[in-house]
C-alpha positions as CSV (number, residue, x, y, z in Angstrom):
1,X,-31.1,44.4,6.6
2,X,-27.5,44.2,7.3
3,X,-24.8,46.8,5.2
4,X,-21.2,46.8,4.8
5,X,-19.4,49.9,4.4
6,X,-16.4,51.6,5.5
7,X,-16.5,55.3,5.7
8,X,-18.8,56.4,3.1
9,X,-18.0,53.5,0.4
10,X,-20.7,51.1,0.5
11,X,-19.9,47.3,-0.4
12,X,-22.9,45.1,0.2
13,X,-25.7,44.3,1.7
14,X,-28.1,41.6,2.8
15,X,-31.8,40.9,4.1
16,X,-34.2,38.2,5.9
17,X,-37.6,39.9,4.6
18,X,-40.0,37.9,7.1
19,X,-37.4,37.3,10.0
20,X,-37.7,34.0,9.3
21,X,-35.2,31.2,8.1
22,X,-34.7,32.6,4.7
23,X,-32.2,34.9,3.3
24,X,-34.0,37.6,0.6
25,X,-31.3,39.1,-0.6
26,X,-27.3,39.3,-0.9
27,X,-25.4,41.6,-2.8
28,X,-21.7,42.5,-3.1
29,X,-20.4,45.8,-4.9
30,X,-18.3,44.3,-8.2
31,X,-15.0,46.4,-6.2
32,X,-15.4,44.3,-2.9
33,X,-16.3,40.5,-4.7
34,X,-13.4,38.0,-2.9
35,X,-12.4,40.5,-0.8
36,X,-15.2,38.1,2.5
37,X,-17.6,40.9,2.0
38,X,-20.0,38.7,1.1
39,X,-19.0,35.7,3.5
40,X,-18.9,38.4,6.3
41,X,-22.6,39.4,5.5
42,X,-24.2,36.0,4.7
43,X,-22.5,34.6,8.2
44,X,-24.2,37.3,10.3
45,X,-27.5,36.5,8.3
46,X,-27.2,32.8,9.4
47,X,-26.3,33.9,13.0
48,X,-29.5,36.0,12.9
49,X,-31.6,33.1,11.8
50,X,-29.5,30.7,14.2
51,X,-30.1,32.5,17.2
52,X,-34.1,32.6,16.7
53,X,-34.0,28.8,16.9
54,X,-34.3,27.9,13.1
55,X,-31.7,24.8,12.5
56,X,-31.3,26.0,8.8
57,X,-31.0,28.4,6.1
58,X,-32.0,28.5,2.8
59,X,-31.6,30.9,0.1
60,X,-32.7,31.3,-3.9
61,X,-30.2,32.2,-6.9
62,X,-30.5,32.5,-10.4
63,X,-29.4,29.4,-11.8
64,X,-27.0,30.9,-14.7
65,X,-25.1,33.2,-12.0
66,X,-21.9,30.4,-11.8
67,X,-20.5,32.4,-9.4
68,X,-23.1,33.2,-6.9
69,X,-23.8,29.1,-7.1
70,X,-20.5,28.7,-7.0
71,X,-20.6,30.9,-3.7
72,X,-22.9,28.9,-1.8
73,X,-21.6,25.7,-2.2
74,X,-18.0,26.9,-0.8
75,X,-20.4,28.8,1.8
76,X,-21.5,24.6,3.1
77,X,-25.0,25.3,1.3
78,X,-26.7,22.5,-0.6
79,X,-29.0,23.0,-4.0
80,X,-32.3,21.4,-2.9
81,X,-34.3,22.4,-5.5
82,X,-34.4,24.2,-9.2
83,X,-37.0,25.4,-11.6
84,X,-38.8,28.2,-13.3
85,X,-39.7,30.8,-10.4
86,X,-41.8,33.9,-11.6
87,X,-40.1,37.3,-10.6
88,X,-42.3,40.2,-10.4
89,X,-39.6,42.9,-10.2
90,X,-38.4,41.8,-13.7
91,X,-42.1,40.6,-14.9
92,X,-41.2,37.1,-16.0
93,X,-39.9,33.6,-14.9
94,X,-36.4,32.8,-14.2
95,X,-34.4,29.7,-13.9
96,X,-33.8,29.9,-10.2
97,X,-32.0,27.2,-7.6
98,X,-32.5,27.0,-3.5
99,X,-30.0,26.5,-1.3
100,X,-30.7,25.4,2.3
101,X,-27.9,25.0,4.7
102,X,-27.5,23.2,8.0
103,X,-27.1,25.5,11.1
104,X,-26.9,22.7,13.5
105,X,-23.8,23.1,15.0
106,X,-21.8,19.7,15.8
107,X,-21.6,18.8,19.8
């Protein structure tokens, strides 16, 4: 699990829950959105994942956050998949979409 903060404000945070290729979780406080919080966080994920020999990412979203979709794409990621996805947090299914990304990098 990675945190940004300065001082004591906290503006994000992101996780690999199995240490492998696959990003659990990224969030970015409302305050620090467009500020590279999240950019900052999900590019220190992917170095992470990079540097234990996996040649991509991938990641899940909910489908109706446009700007988290929206995120990933400008962030090189590529939808390779969407459908109903069970969460048991919220105890129902949820349009989600994957993203995988390339982490190859070009010789």
């Amino acid at each position: 699990m990675l945190v940004a903060a300065a001082g004591q404000e906290f503006f994000g945070w992101g996780a690999r829950e199995e240490l492998d290729n696959v990003i659990s979780d990224l969030w970015v406080a409302p305050i620090a959105q467009g500020q590279g919080v999240g950019a900052a966080l999900l590019d220190a994920l992917e170095g992470a994942i990079a540097k234990q020999g996996f040649e991509f990412s991938e990641l899940e979203t909910y489908a109706g956050n446009a700007g988290a979709v929206r995120f990933y794409e400008r962030q090189g990621y590529e939808p390779i998949w969407r459908g109903m996805k069970f969460s048991a947090s919220l105890n129902y299914e949820l349009d989600k979409v994957r993203f995988r990304k390339s982490l190859r990098v070009a010789a």
